[in-house]
C-alpha atoms as one frame of an Amber mdcrd trajectory, in Angstrom:
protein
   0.000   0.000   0.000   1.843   3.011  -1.267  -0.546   5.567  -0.434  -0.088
   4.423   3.651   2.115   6.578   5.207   4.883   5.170   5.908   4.221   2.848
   3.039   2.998  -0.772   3.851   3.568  -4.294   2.227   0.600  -6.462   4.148
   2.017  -9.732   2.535   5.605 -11.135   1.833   6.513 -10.429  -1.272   8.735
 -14.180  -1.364  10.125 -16.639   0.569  13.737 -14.907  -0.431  12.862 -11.661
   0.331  11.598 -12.444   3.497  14.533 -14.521   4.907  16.581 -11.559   3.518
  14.633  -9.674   5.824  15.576 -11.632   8.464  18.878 -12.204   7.708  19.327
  -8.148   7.552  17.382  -8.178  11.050  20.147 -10.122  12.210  23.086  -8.972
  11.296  21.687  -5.577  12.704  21.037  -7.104  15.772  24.172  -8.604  16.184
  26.168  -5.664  15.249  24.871  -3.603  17.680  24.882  -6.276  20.556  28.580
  -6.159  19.670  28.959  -2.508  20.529  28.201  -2.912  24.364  31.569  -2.903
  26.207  30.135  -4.485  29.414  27.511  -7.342  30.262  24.473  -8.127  31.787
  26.179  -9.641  34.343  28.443  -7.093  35.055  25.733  -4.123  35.113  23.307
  -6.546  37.640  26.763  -7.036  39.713  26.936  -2.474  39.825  23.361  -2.267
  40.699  24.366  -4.827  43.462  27.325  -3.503  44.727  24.893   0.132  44.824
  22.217  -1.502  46.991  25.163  -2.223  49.686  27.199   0.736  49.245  24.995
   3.472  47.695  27.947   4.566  45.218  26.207   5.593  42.166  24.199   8.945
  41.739  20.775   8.912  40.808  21.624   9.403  37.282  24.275   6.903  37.175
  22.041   4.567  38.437  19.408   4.948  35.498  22.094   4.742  33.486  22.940
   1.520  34.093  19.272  -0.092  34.159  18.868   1.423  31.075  21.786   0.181
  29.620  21.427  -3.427  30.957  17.282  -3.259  30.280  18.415  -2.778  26.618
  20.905  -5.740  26.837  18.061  -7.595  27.821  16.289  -6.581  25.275  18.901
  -7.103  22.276  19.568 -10.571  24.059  15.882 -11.371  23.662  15.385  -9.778
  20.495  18.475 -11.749  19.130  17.570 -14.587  19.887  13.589 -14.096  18.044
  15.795 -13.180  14.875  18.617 -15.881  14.881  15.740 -18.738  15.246  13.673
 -16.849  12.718  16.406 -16.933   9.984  16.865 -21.017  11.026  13.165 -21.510
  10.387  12.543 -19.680   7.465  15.708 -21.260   6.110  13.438 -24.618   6.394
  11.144 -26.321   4.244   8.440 -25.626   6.364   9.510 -21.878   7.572   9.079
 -21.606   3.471   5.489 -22.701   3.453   4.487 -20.637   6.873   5.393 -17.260
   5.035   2.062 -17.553   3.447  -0.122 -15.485   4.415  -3.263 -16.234   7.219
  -6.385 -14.291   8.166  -7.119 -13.797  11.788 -11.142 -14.058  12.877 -12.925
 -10.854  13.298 -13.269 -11.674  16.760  -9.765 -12.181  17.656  -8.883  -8.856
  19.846  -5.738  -7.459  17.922  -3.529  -4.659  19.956  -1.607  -1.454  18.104
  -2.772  -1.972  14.467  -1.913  -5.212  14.015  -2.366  -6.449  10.485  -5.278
  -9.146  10.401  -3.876 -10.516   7.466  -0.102 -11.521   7.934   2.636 -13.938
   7.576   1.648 -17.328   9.303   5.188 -17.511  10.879   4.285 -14.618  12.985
   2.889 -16.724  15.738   6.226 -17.886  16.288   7.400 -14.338  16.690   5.892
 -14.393  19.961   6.804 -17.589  21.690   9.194 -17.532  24.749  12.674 -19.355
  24.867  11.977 -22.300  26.892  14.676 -20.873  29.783  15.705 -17.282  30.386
  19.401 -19.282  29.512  17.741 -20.387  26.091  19.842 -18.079  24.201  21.303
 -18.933  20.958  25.005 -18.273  21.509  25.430 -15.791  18.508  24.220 -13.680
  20.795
């Protein structure tokens, strides 16, 4: 739909252009998950050490749950695009990009499409363990 602002494609276009969506999700993803100089680990182990010692300003503080929250969040959203590329690489990731209608009774949120890519569903389920992490990421 061209005349959408911004523009919208409510279907794949093909199985290729789709996994090179993904594939271009991911190596985004990774690239910037490469650019944090510290860890999870390491930012849980400040906020820590700031409970005991009260170190850290305010600010400082916020800085760092930010900074880990979006570690978290790259972590998680790594992981959704490295399993994505896997599946669509499949035989049957290649048959789910075709395209499903969800009933009119179905409560969507934030403008979801009703018509979209049947792989979607998968976009949503959890890692099995908070540790279920591909190690790409």
């Amino acid at each position: 739909d061209t005349k959408a602002q911004p523009p919208v494609c409510r279907s794949p276009l093909s199985v290729s252009s789709e996994r090179a969506a993904w594939d271009l999700i991911k190596r985004q993803t990774l690239a910037r998950a490469k650019q944090h100089t510290t860890t999870i680990g390491e930012d849980e182990r400040k906020l820590a050490e700031d409970d005991k010692a009260n170190s850290l300003t305010v600010n400082q503080r916020h800085a760092v749950i930010v900074r880990r929250e979006e570690k978290v969040t790259m972590r998680r959203w790594c992981g959704i695009a490295v399993r994505m590329v896997s599946f669509l690489a499949t035989e049957e990731g290649a048959k789910e990009i075709g395209v499903v209608r969800l009933p009119e009774e179905e409560k969507l949120e934030n403008d979801e499409p009703r018509t979209r890519p049947k792989y979607w569903a998968r976009l949503l389920e959890a890692p099995s363990t908070a540790d279920d992490v591909p190690a790409e990421c």
